[in-house]
Structure formats: structure tokens, C-alpha cells
C-alpha positions as CSV (number, residue, x, y, z in Angstrom):
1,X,15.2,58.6,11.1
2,X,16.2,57.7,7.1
3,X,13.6,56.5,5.1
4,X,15.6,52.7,4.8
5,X,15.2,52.5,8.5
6,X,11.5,53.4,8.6
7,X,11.1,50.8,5.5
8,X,13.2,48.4,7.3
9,X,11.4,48.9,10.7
10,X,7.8,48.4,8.8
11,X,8.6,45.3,7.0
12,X,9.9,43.9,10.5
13,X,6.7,44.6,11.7
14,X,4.7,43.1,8.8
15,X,6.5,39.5,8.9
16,X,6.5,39.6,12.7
17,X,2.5,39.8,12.9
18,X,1.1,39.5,9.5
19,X,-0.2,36.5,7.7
20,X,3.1,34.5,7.6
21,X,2.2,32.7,11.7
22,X,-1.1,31.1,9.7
23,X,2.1,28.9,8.1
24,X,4.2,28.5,10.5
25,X,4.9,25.4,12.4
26,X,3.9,24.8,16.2
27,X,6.5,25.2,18.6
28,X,6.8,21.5,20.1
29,X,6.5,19.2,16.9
30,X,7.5,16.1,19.4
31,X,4.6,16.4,21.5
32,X,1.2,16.0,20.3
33,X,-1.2,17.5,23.1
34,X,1.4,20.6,22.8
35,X,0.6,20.9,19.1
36,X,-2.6,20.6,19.6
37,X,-3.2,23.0,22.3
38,X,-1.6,25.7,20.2
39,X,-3.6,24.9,17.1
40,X,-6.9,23.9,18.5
41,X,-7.7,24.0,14.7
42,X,-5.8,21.3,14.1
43,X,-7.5,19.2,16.9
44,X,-11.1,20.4,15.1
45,X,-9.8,19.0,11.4
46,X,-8.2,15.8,12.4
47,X,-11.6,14.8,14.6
48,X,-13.7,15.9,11.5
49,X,-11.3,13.4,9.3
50,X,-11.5,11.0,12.0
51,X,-15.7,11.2,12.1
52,X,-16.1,11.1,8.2
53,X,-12.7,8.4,7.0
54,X,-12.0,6.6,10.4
55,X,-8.4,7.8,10.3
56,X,-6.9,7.8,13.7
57,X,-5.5,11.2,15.0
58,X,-2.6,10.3,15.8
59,X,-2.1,8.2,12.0
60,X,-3.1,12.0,10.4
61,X,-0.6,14.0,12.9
62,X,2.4,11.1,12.0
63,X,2.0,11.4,8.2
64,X,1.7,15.3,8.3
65,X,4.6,15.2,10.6
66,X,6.8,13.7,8.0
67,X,5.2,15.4,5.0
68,X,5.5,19.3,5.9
69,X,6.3,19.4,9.9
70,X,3.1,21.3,10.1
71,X,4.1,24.3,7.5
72,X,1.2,24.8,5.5
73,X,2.6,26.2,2.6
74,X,5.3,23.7,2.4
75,X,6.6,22.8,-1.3
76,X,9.6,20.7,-2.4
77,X,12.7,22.4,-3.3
78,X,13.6,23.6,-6.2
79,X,16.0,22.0,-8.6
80,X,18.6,23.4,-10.4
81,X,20.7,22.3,-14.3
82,X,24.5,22.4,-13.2
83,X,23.7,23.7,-9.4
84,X,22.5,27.3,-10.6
85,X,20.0,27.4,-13.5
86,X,16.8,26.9,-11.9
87,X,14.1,24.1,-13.3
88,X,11.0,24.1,-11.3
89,X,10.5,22.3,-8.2
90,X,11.0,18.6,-7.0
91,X,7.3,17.7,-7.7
92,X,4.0,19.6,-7.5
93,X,3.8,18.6,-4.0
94,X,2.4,21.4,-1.6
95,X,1.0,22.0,1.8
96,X,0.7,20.4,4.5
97,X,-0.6,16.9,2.9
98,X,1.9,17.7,0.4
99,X,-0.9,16.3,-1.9
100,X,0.6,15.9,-5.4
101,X,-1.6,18.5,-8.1
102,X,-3.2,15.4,-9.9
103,X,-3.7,13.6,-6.6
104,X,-5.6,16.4,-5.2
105,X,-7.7,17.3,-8.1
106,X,-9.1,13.8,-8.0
107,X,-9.7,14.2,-4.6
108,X,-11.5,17.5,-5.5
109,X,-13.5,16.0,-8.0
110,X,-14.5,13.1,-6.2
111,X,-15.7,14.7,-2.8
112,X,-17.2,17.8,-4.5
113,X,-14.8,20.3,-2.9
114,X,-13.9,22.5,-5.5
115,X,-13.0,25.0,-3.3
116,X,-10.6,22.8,-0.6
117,X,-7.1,24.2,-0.2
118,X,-3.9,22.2,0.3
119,X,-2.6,25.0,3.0
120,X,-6.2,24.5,4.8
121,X,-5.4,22.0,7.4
122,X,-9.0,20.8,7.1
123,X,-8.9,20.3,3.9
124,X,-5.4,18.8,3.9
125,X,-6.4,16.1,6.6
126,X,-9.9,15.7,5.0
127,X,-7.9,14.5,1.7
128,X,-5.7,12.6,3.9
129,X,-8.7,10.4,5.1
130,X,-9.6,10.3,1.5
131,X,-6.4,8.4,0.1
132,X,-5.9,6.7,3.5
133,X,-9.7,5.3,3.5
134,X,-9.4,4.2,-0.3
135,X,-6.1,2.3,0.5
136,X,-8.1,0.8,2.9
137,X,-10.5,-0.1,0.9
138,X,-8.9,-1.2,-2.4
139,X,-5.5,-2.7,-0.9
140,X,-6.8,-4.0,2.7
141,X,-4.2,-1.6,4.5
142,X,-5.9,-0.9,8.0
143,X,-6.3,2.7,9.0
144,X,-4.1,2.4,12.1
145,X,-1.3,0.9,10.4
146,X,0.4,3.9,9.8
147,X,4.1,2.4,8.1
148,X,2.2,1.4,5.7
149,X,-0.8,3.9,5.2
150,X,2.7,6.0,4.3
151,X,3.9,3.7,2.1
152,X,0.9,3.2,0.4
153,X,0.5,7.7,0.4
154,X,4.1,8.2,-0.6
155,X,4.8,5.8,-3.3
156,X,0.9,5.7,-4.6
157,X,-1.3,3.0,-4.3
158,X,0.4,1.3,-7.7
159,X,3.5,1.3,-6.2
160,X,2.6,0.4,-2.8
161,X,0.9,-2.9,-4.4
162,X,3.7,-3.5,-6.6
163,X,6.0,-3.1,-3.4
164,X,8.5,0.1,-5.4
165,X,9.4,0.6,-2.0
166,X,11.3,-2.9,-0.9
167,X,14.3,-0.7,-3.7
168,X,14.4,2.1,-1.4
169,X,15.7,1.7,1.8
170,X,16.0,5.2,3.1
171,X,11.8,5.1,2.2
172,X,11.2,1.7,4.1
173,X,13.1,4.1,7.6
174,X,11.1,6.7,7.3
175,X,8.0,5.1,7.1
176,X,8.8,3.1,10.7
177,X,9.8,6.0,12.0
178,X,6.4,7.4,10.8
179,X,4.8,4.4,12.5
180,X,7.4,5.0,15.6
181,X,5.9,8.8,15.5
182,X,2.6,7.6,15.3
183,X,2.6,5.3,18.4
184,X,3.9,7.5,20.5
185,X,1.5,10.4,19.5
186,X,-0.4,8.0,20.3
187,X,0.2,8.0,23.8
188,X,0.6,11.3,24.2
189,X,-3.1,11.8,23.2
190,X,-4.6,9.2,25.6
191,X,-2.5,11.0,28.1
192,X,-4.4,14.6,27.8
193,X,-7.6,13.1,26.9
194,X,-7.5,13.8,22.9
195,X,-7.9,10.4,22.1
């Protein structure tokens, strides 16, 4: 056997079994009791967010749904000067909060978790509960209402109060079909008892 198919045979190997599945995202992203039988973890950190902020489960699996699908390493693409050069990514946006950099060192600062992760799911949905419980809070936006909990996450609390998102229609969509997601994950979880 060459060396280039021993190589080639070993890195198969490696990205079928090594760290890459931690990741990854579940199988069945339109049914929540499936995801959350594969990733008990998940079940663990959104009841831990739901105990400490009062963030429904199903509100924390919506926005994360539309953020990063689940991938915990998820970043925005890249953008390029005249379709080739590159220049950085979209935004600093990253894992499965997509938490923006500044965003999330707040966050860090004000909870005392220096050491929280954005690819940790239980630190991603613990910040979650953080912005969603201070939109609460300072704009009156209930916890369940997840359209505009996403609003409120995507465009920033500012923005959300100054209403930046009535000038983007393709925003004001996704964030009903957010809230769409959201009832019927809903559903599903009263169904299998994860309520």
C-alpha cells in the first residue's frame, strides 16, 4: 500500500471519529424530542438556562435553531473585495449563540464566567438567558415571546427599541418563522414529556 493511501486512509479515520461530531449538528433539526435525545447535553443546558433566566426551552432551541442549526463552531462567512481577495468574516459572530465578541464579553464580565465558551452549549444558552432575561427586563419583551426575543437578540436591544427591523423585511420573516419554530417545538416537548 503507497504511503498517500495510508495518509489518505488515516485522515479518513481521524475526521470520521475525532473531535469534529462534538460540532456537528443532530440528525433531525425539525424535531425537538429527537434532538434532544441525541444530545441529552443539550436537554441539561437549556433546563439549567431555563432554572437560572426563566427562558423557555423551546424559545432557546428556536433562536439557536436559526442562529447556527446546532453547529457549535458556527461563524459567518467570510467576505471577499471583488469576489476573491479575502476580508475577514461577516461579523465576529461564533458558535452556537452566535454571540457577537463585545456581546459576549459583557456577558462574561457581568456573570463572572471568564472561562464560558461560545461552542459550549451551556455556556451558549446560559448567555442566551442572559440577553433574553435583560430584554425582559429593560424593554418589557416576555420570555415566551420568541419573534420578538429574536428581534430584540438579532438587531440588539437599541435597535429592537428603535424598531431597525420594520426596514428589513426578510428580518421581520425570519423572526415568525422563529416564533412558528418555537410553537411547534413547543409541542413536540409537551409530547415526550420535556416540557
Amino acid at each position: 500500500m503507497s504511503r498517500l493511501l495510508r495518509a489518505s486512509i488515516l485522515l479518513l479515520l481521524l475526521a470520521s471519529c475525532g473531535g469534529g461530531g462534538r460540532f456537528s449538528a443532530p440528525r433531525n433539526l425539525d424535531d425537538a424530542c429527537a434532538i434532544l435525545r441525541e444530545r441529552p447535553e443539550y436537554y441539561r443546558a437549556m433546563k439549567a438556562t431555563e432554572r437560572r433566566w426563566g427562558i423557555p426551552i423551546h424559545v432557546q432551541m428556536a433562536t439557536i435553531h436559526q442562529e447556527s442549526k446546532f453547529i457549535g463552531n458556527a461563524q459567518t462567512p467570510h467576505r471577499f473585495a471583488l469576489g476573491i481577495i479575502p476580508m475577514g468574516r461577516q461579523s465576529t459572530a461564533y458558535g452556537y449563540s452566535q454571540a457577537l465578541d463585545g456581546t459576549w464579553e459583557e456577558y462574561q464580565q457581568e456573570t463572572r464566567r471568564r472561562s464560558a465558551r461560545r461552542d459550549r452549549i451551556e455556556d451558549a444558552t446560559d448567555f442566551m438567558g442572559w440577553y433574553m432575561d435583560g430584554t425582559e427586563k429593560r424593554l418589557g419583551v416576555p420570555k415566551w415571546n420568541a419573534r420578538d426575543q429574536y428581534l430584540a437578540y438579532h438587531e440588539g436591544r437599541t435597535g429592537f427599541a428603535n424598531g431597525s427591523y420594520n426596514a428589513k423585511s426578510w428580518l421581520v420573516d425570519v423572526a415568525a418563522r422563529v416564533q412558528t419554530r418555537s410553537q411547534t417545538y413547543a409541542a413536540q416537548l409537551s409530547g415526550c414529556g420535556r416540557n
